[in-house]
N, C-alpha and C positions, 0 to 999 in steps of 0.2 A: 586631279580635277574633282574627283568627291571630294576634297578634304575644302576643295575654293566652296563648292556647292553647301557642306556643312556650315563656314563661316558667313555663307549670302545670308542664311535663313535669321542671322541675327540683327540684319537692319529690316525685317518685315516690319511693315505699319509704320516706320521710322524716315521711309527718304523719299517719301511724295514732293514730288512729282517723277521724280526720278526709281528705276528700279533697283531693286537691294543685290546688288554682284558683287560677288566675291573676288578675291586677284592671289594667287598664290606666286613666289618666284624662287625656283630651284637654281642652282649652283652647284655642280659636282656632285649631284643625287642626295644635298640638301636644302633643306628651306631657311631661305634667307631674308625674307621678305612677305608679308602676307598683309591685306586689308579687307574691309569691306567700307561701300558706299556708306560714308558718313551721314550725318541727322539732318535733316532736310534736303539731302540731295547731292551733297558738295561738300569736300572732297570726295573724288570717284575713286573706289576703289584700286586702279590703276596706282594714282599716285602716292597713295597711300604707303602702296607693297613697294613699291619701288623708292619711297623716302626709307621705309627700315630696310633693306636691299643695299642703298648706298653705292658702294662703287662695285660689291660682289654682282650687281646685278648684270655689266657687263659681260657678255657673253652668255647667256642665262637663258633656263628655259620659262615663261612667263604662262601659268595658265587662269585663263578669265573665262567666268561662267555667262556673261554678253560679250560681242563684237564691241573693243575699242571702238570709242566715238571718232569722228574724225571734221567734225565740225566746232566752230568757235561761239561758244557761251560763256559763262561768267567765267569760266575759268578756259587756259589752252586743252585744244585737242589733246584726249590719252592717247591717239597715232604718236604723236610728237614726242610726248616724254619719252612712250618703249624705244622710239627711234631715237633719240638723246640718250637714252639709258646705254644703247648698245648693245639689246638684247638680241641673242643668236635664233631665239625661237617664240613664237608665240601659238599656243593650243589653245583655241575656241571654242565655247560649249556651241553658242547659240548666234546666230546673225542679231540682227539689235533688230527690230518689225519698224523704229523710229524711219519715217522716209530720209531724214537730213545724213542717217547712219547708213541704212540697209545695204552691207555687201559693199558699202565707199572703206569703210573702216581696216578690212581685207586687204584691197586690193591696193591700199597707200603702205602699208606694213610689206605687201608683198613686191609690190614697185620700191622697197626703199632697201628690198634685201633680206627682208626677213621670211624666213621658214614659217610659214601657217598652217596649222591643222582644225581643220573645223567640224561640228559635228559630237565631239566626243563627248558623253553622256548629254545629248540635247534634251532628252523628255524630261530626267530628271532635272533640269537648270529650266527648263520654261517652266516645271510646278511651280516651282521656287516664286516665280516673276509673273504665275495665270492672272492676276489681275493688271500688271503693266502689259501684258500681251491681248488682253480681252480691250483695255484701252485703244490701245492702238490699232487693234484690226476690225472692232465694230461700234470706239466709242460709247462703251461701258465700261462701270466697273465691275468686277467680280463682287457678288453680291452675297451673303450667307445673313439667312433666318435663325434666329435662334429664341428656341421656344423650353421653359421651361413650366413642365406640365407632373400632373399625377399620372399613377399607371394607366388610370383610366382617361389620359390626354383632357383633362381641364384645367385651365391656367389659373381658376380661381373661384372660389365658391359663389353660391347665389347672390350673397351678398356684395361680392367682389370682392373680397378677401385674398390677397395672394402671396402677402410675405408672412413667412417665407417660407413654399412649396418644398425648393432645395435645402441642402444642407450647406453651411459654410464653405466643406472644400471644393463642393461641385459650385458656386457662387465665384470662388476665388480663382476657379479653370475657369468661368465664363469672362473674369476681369482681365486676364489674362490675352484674352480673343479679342476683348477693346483693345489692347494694348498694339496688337498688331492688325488693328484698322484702320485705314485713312480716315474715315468718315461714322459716325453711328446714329443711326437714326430710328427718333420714336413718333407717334401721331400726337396731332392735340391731345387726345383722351387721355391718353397715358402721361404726357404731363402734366397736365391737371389732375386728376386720380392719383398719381402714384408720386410725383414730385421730386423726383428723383435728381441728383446732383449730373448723372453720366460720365463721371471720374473716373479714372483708372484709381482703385483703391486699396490696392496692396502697396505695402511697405517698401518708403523710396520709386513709387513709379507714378506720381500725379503727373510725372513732366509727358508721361506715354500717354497721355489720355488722348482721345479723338478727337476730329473737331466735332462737334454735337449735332444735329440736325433735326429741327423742329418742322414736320408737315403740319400748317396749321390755315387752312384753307380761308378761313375768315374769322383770322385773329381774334380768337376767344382764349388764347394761354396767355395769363396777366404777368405783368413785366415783374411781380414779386417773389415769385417761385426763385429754388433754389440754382436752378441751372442759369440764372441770369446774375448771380452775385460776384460771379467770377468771368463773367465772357470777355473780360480786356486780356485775361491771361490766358484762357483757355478757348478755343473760338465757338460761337454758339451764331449758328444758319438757320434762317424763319425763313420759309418757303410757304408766300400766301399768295392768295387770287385781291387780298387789301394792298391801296394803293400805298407808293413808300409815305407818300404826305399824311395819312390818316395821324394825329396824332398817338395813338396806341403806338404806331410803328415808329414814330419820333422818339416815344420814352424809350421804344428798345434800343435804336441805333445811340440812343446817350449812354447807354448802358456797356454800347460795344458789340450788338449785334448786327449780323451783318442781315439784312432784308432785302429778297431774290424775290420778286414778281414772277409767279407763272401762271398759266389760267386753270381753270377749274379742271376735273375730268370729264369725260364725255354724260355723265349721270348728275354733277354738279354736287356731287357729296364733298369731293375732296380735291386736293391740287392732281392734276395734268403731272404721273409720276412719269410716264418718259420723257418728260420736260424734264422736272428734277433731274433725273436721273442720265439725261444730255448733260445739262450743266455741270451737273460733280464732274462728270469725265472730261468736257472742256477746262477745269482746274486741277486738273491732271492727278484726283481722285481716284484713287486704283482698288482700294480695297473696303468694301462697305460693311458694315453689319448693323445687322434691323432688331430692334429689342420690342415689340407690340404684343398689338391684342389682337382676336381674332380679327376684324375688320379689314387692318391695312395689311397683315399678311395673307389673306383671300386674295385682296387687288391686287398685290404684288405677285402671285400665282397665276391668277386671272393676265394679267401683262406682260407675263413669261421675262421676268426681271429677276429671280432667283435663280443660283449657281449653286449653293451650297445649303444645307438644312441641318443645324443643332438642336438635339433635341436632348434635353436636361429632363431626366425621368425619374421623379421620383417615387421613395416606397408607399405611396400612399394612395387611399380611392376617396374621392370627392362626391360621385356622385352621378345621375344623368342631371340633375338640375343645378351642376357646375356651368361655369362660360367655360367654351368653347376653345381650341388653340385656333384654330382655322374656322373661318364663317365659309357660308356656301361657294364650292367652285363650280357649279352647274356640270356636278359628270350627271352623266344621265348614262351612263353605260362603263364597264370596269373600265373598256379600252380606252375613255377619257381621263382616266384617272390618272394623278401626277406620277411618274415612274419615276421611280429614284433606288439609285446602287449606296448599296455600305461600305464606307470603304475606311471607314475607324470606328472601332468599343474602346470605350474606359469606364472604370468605374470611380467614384471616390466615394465613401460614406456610404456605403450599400445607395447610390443615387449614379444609377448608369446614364453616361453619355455617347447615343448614338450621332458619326457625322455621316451624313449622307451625302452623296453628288447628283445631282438635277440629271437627270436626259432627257434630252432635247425629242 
């Protein structure tokens, strides 16, 4: 089972809508078969391990880091195939939280004869999958901030100067993080300011880039910028309180962007982010990360919409009359103040990277 759980973590960020599981299949106490949930979703790991398995799978012990599905989508139930296949066993990390799944999946395996054990290493197989499981049980996504600041936590000098704070290899770990996110999203300012492509840019991996996500309340980022040169191949989401007809939103949809109406926030600065942030999870967007400036990472704190916090530190001091990583979250008292656990250090380039976990 850790050995399905190590191969899950290689479809992270890769099979939205669906989550990234692993499938191991033993034979005589060896492995004869192994998969994980292919690029976009489909093939499911199941049938994967069970096409290299072949006929050794017969009789076989089968271990999957989610409950086989046991309902009909684009492809047949993986209930069906392990039952076709002949397998004598199937060990379960995790029940599947999908309603159409939950606990059906089990109990068709176990009505058709087969041995189930469920349960075995469950915490570690939900890590794996916290953002298809935050979808499912509260309609989010897993969400992670990622700020890259001086020691003295400013993202960029008075002037607004800020590339580049880091150093390449800590830049080339943070492209890595798009890589394994369904979604990435910046505000207006930041792309206007900063003009940024939001590509995955390491070598051989543009096809892992995210889909992009532009908050831009009343369509002031111009259809010229770089993130819109490429949005028929790569997908790029404006999230405005502008109507779709405004012509500005006409040039972007000929462009290939897609244009989501939501309304303002309650202050009227900027779009309604539990709106947004409904939406991505009704498109069965699981894993998000936020690239800004201090502005819309306050609000995002302020709306208790963060899960996780990267913070890219590098060896340098800016200043007090640097900008800010974070704008005001009104603590008025420590006890208000965001608590948050460490629960990863790296370093790369003397430029440490703290990951931190939100609590709630």
């Amino acid at each position: 089972m850790q050995h399905a759980i190590n191969i899950s973590t290689r479809g992270i960020g890769l099979t939205c809508p669906n989550p990234s599981v692993g499938c191991v299949v033993v034979n005589k106490n060896t492995i004869v078969g192994r998969g994980v949930t292919a690029k976009g979703g489909r093939p499911h790991a199941e049938t994967l391990a069970l096409k290299m398995a072949g006929d050794k799978a017969r009789g076989s012990s089968v271990y999957v880091t989610l409950e086989p599905c046991n309902h009909i989508g684009e492809t047949d139930p993986c209930c069906e195939a392990l039952i076709s296949a002949g397998v004598r066993k199937v060990i379960v990390a995790t029940l599947d939280p999908d309603k159409r799944v939950s606990g059906k999946g089990v109990t068709k395996l176990k009505n058709s004869g087969i041995e189930v054990i469920n349960g075995v290493l469950e915490k570690e197989a939900i890590e794996v999958n916290e953002g298809y499981f935050k979808n499912k049980y509260q309609n989010q996504p897993l969400t992670t901030l990622k700020i890259a600041i001086s020691i003295d936590s400013k993202v960029a000098t008075k002037t607004g100067e800020s590339k580049w704070i880091t150093s390449k290899g800590a830049r080339d770990h943070s492209h890595m993080l798009r890589a394994r996110s369904d979604a990435l999203i910046i505000s207006s300012s930041t792309a206007i300011n900063d003009n940024p492509s939001l590509t995955c840019r390491l070598p051989g991996m543009i096809d892992y880039s995210p889909i992009r996500v532009i908050l831009d309340a009343f369509r002031k980022v111009p259809n010229n910028l770089e993130i819109f040169k490429n949005a028929k191949s790569i997908p790029v989401w404006v999230f405005t309180s502008v109507p779709e007809s405004e012509k500005i939103n006409q040039e972007s949809i000929a462009l290939g962007v897609k244009i989501i109406n939501v309304n303002k926030d309650r202050f009227g600065y900027g779009v309604n982010l539990k709106q947004v942030f409904a939406f991505l999870s009704s498109q069965g967007i699981m894993r998000v990360m936020v690239e800004s400036g201090g502005n819309l990472s306050s609000a995002l704190i302020n709306e208790k919409l963060i899960d996780r916090l990267v913070i890219y530190r590098a060896p340098s001091v800016i200043g007090g009359d640097g900008m800010s990583a974070i704008e005001s979250i009104n603590v008025k008292s420590l006890s208000d103040s965001l608590q948050l656990e460490l629960i990863k250090l790296e370093e790369f380039d003397s430029n440490i990277i703290e990951t931190y976990k939100v609590l709630k």
